[in-house]
C-alpha positions as CSV (number, residue, x, y, z in Angstrom):
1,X,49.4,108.8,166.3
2,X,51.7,108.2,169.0
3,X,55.0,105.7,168.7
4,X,53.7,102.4,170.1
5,X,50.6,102.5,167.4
6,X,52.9,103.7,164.4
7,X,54.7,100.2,165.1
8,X,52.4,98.3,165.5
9,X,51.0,99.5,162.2
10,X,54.2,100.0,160.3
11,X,56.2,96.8,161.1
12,X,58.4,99.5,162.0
13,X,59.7,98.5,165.7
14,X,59.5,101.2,168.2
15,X,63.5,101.1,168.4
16,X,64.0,101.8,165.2
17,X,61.8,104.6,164.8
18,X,63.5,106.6,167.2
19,X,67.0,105.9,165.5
20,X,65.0,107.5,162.4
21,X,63.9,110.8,164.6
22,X,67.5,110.7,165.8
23,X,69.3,110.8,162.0
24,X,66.2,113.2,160.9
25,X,65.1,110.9,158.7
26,X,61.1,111.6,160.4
27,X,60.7,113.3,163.0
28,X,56.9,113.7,164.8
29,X,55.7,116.9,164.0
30,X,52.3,117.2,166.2
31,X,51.6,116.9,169.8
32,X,49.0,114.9,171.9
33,X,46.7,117.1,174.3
34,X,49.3,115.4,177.4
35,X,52.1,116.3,175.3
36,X,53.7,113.6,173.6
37,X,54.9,113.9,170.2
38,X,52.7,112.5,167.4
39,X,53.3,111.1,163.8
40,X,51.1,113.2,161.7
41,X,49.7,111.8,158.2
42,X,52.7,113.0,156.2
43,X,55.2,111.5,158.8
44,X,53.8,107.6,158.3
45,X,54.2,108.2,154.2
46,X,57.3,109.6,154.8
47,X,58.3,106.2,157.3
48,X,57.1,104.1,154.7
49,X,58.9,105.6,151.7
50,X,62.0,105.3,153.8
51,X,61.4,101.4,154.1
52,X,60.2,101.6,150.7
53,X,63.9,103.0,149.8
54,X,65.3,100.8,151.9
55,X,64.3,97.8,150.4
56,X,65.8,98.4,147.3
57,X,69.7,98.3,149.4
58,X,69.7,102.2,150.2
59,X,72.0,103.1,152.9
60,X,69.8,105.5,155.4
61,X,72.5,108.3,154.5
62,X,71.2,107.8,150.6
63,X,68.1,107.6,151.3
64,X,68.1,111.2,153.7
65,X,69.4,112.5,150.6
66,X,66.7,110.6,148.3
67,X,63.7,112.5,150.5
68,X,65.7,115.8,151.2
69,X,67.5,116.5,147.9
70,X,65.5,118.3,145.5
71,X,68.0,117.8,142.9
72,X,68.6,114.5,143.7
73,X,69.0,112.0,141.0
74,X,68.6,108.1,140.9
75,X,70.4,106.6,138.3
76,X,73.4,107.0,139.7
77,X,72.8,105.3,142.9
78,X,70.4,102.6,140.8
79,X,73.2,101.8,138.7
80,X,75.7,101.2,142.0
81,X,72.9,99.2,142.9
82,X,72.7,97.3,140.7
83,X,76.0,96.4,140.5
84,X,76.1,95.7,144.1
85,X,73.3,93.3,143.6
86,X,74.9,91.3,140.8
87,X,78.0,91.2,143.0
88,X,76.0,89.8,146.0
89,X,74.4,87.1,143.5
90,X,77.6,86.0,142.2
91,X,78.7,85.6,145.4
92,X,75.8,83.8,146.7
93,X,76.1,81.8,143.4
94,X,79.9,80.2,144.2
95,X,78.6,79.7,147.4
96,X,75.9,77.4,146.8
97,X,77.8,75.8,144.1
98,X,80.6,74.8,146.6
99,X,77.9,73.6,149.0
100,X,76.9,71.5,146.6
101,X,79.6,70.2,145.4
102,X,80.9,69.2,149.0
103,X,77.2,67.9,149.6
104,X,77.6,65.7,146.4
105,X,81.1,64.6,147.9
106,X,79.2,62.8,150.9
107,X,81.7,64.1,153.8
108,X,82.0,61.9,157.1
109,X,82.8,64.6,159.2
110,X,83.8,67.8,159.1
111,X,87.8,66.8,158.3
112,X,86.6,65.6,155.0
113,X,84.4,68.7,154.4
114,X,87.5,71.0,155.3
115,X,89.8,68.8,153.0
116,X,87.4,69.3,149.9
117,X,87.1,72.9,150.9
118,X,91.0,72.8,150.2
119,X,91.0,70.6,147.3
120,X,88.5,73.3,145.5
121,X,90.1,76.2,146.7
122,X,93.6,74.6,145.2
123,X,92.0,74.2,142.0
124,X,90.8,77.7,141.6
125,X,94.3,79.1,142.4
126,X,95.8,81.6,140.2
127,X,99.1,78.8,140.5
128,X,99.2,76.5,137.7
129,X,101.3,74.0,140.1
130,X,98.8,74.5,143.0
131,X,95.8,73.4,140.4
132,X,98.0,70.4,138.8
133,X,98.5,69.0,142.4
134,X,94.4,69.3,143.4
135,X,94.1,67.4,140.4
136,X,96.8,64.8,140.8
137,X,95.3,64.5,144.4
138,X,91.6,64.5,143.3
139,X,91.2,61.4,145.7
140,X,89.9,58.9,143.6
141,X,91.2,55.1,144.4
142,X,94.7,54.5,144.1
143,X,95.4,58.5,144.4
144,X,97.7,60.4,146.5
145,X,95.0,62.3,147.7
146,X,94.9,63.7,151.3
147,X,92.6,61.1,154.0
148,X,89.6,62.5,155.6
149,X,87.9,61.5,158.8
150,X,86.6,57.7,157.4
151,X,90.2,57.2,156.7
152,X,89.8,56.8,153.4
153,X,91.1,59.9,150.5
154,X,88.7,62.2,150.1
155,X,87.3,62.5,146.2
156,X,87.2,65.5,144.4
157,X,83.7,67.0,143.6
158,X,83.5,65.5,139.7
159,X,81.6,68.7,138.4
160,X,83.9,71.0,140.0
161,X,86.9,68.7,137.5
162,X,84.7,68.9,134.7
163,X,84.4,72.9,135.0
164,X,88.2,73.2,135.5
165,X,89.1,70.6,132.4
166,X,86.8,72.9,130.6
167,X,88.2,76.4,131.4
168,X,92.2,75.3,132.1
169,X,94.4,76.4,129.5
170,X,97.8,74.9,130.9
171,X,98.3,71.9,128.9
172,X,100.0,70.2,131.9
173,X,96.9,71.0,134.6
174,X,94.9,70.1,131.9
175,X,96.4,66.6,131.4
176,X,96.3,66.1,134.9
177,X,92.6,66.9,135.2
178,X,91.6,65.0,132.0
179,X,93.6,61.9,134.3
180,X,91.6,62.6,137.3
181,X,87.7,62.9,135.5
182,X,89.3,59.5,133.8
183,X,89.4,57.6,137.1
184,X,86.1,58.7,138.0
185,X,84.4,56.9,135.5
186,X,81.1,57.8,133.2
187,X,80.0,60.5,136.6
188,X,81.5,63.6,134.8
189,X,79.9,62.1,130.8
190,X,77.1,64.3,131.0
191,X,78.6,67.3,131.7
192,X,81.4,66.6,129.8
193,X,78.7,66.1,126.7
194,X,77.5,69.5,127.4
195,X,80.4,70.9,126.8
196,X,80.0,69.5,123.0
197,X,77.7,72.2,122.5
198,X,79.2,74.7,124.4
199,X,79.5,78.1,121.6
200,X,83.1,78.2,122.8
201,X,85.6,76.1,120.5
202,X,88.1,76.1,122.9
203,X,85.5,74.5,125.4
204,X,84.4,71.6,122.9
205,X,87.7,70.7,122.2
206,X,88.6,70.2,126.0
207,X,85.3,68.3,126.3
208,X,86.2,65.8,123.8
209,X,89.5,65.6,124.5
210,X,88.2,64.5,128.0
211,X,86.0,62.2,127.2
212,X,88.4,60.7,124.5
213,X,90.5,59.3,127.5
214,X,87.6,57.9,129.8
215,X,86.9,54.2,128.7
216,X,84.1,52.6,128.7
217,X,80.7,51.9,126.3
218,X,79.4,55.0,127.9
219,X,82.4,57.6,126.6
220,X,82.2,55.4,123.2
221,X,78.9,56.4,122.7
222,X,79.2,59.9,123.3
223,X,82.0,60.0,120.6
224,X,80.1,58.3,117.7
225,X,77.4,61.0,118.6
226,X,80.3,63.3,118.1
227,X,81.1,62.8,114.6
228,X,78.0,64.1,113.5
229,X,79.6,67.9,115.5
230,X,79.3,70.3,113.4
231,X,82.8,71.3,114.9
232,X,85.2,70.0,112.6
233,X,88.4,69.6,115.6
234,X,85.6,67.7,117.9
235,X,84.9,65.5,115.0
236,X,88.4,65.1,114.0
237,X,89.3,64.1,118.0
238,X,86.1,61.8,118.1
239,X,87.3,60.0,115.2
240,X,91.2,59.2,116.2
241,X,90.1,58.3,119.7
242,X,87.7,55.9,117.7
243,X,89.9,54.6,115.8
244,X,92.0,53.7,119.0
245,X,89.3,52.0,120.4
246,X,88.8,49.5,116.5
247,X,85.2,51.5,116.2
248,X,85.0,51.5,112.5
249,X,82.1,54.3,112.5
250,X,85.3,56.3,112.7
251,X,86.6,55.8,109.2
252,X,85.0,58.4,106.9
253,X,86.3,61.2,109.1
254,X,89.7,59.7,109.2
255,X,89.5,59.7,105.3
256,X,88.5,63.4,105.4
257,X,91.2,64.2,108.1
258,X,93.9,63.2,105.7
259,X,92.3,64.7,102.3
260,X,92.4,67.8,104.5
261,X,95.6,67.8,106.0
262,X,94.1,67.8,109.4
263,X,96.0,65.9,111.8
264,X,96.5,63.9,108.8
265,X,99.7,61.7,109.9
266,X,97.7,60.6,113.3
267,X,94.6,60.2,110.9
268,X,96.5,58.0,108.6
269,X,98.1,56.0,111.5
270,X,94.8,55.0,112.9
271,X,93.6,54.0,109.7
272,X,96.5,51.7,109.1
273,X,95.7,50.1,112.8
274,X,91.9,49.7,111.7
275,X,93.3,48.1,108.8
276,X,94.8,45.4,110.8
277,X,91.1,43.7,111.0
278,X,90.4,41.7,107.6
279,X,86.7,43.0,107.6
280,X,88.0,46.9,107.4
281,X,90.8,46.2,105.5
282,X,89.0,46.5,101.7
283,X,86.7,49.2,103.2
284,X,89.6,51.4,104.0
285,X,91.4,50.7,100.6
286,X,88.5,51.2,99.1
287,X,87.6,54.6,100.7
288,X,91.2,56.3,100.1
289,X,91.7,55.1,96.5
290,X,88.0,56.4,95.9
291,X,89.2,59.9,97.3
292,X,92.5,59.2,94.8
293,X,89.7,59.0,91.8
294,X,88.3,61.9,92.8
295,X,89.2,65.2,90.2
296,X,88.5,68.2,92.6
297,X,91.3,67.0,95.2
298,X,94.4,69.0,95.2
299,X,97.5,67.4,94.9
300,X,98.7,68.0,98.7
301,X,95.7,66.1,99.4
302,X,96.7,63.3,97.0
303,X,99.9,62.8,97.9
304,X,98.7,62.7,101.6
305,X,96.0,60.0,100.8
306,X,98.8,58.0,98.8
307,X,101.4,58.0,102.1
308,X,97.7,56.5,103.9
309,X,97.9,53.7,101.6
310,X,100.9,52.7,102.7
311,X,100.0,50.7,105.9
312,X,96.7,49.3,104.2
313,X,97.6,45.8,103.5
314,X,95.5,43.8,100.4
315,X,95.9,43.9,96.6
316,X,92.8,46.9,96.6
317,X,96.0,49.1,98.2
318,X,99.2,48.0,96.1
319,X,97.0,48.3,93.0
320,X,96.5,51.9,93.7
321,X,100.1,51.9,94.5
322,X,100.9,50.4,91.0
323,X,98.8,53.0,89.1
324,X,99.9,55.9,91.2
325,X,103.4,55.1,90.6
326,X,102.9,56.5,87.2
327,X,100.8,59.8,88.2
328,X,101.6,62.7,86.8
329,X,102.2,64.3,89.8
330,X,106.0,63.6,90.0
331,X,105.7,64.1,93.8
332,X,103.1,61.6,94.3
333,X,104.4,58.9,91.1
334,X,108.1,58.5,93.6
335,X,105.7,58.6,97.1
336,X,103.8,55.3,95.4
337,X,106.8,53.9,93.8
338,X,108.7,54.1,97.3
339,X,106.0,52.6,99.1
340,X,105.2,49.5,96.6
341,X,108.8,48.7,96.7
342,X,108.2,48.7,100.7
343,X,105.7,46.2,100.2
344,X,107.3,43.9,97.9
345,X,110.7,43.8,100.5
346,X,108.1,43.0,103.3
């Protein structure tokens, strides 16, 4: 079969044929009565293994040494190929991400798409001061963000802040970018609520400490569903930005936050501004003294609970005071008798 058939049959061009005869990769080993070289049998299976090879990402030097080498083995080369391949994927991967993420942006022109461009390269950088500016210049209204072509400052990409909150571990970049997703609104809620059941600790924490400083019903929400976490930290953040925002859902986890010792002075504190509303006021009383009553608590734990009683105005709270300033526990009998004389001065 002479070359001009072989292509049309093989998809092989004519061209690159001959580039195969001239590496050695297959050669035509017959002749044609008016002498032309022909591709026997063997010599199409041999150009089809090669493309069959080169599919796979062989180089034509490996895959010479694929046909040729008796001794040759594949792992090797699979493996490398492998690895190639994932490499190529990842790539391909970030790419399309940031395309998307610039798409999602809504550039005017290409100065806006070149400013994001920036903006997410900034907040990959290896610099923790480079990252804290991309997020102090995220664009939002009222920013210090960079202008685009329209004029106006070009926004940061709000999954592209949500995947940085998530993974940052400087406390300072990650106040700034807990700042930035704040200003733009509920758009970064559902990813941020994701991260709630992320199997990383580190990574719910962030995403509830996020969403603890976006207002709104919409963040509110997401942290009442949050005290049902199995994570004991998310529920514990949930439950003090709650109690910031008077959501009374909040005060069974508070109560538990100070029986065990877990951020128990903020717990305590939010508890005493919940307090401030007369229809929580018993309610709260009611829930620490029942904590006091019961026997399995430690006595850390019940000194801590009687130091909560004492912003909890109502006669619920200074009778607990009154009985507790004759505990046993010498350490909690002075706490209560400190704090009832407190009361009476006020």
């Amino acid at each position: 079969m002479l070359i001009g058939e072989v292509a049309r049959r093989s998809g092989v061009s004519a061209r690159m044929l001959r580039h195969y005869d001239s590496l050695g990769l297959v050669r035509p080993t017959g002749r044609s009565d008016a002498g032309y070289r022909e591709y026997s049998g063997e010599d199409i299976r041999r150009i089809f293994h090669i493309e069959s090879l080169r599919s796979l990402g062989l180089s034509l030097r490996d895959v010479k040494r694929a046909l040729d080498d008796p001794g040759f083995v594949p792992s090797e080369l699979v493996d490398d190929l492998i690895r190639q391949a994932r490499e190529r994927i990842a790539a391909e991967t970030e790419l399309l991400t940031r395309l998307r993420r610039i798409g999602a942006a809504d550039p005017a022109g290409w100065e806006d798409v070149l400013q994001i461009v920036a903006l997410l390269q900034a907040l990959g950088s290896k610099s923790a001061g480079k990252r804290q500016s991309a997020a102090l210049s995220s664009g939002y209204p009222g920013s210090s963000g960079s202008s685009g072509s329209s004029g106006e400052a070009v926004p940061m990409p709000v999954e592209a802040l949500v995947e940085a909150v998530l993974s940052e571990r400087d406390p300072h970049v990650a106040g700034a970018l807990r700042w930035a997703l704040a200003r733009s609104g509920d758009d970064g809620l559902a990813l941020l609520a994701e991260g709630l059941g992320s199997p990383v600790a580190e990574v719910r924490k962030r995403a509830v400490q996020s969403i603890a400083e976006i207002p709104g019903g919409a963040a509110t929400a997401l942290l009442r569903d949050a005290l049902a976490n199995p994570d004991t930290v998310v529920r514990g953040y949930a439950a003090l930005a709650l109690g910031a925002r008077g959501v009374a859902d909040a005060v069974p986890t508070l109560i538990d936050m100070v029986v065990e010792g877990t951020n128990d002075v903020d717990a305590a504190d939010a508890l005493g501004a919940l307090s401030s509303r007369p229809a929580l006021t018993e309610r709260i009383a009611t829930g620490l003294v029942g904590r006091l009553a019961h026997g399995a608590v430690e006595p850390s734990a019940r000194r801590r609970l009687t130091q909560a009683l004492a912003d909890i105005p109502g006669p619920t709270a200074s009778r607990a005071l009154a009985d507790l300033s004759h505990d046993e526990d010498r350490a909690v009998a002075l706490t209560a008798a400190y704090l009832l004389g407190m009361r009476d001065e006020r």
